[in-house]
N, C-alpha and C positions, 0 to 999 in steps of 0.2 A: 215810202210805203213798202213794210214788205213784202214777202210772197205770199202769203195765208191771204193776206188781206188783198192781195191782185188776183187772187184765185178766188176768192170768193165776191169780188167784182163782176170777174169772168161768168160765173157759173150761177151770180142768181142777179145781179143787175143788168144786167146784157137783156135775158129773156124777159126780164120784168119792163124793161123801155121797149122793148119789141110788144108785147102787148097792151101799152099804154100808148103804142104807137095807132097799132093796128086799132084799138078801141077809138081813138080819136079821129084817125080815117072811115070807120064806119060809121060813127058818127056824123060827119061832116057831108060824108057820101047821100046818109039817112034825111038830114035835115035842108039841107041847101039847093034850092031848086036850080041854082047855074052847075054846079057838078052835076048833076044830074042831066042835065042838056046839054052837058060837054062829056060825056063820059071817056072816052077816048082820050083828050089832053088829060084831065084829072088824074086819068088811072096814069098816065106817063108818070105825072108830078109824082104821085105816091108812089110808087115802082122805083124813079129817079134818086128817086132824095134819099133816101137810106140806100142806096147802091153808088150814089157820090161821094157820100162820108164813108166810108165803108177802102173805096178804092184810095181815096186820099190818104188814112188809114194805113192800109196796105203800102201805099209810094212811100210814104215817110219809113214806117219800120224797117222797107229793106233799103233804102238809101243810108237810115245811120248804120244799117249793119254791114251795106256794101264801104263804106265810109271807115266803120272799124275795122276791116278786114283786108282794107287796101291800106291803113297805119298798120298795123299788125306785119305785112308782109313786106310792107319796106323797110322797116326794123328789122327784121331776118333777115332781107337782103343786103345791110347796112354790116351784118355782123358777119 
């Protein structure tokens, strides 16, 4: 994949799953009489779950790049 196409990932599918998210949480919130009697745990769930993917996400990208930067520096060290 190039960069055009990881930018434009970035910039219109990103917000567009954010509010196919959001629309299907209030959906859900709208229709279903146990979220609604649980509001508290529900709103966790929904809060949670795209803040877990999200941090998972984040641990991965800077592990491959603490990853290539600690190859990188032992090859300098090497030479």
């Amino acid at each position: 994949m190039d960069s055009d196409r990881k930018f434009i990932l970035l910039v219109l599918g990103i917000p567009l799953i954010g509010l196919i998210y959001c629309g299907l949480g209030i959906t859900v919130m709208a229709s279903s009489i146990a979220v609604r009697e649980h509001p508290i745990i529900s709103g966790a769930i929904f809060i949670l779950l795209p803040f877990s993917i999200a941090v998972y996400i984040w641990i991965s990208a800077s592990a491959k790049a603490y990853k290539k930067f600690s190859i990188n520096k032992k090859k300098e060290d090497r030479n």
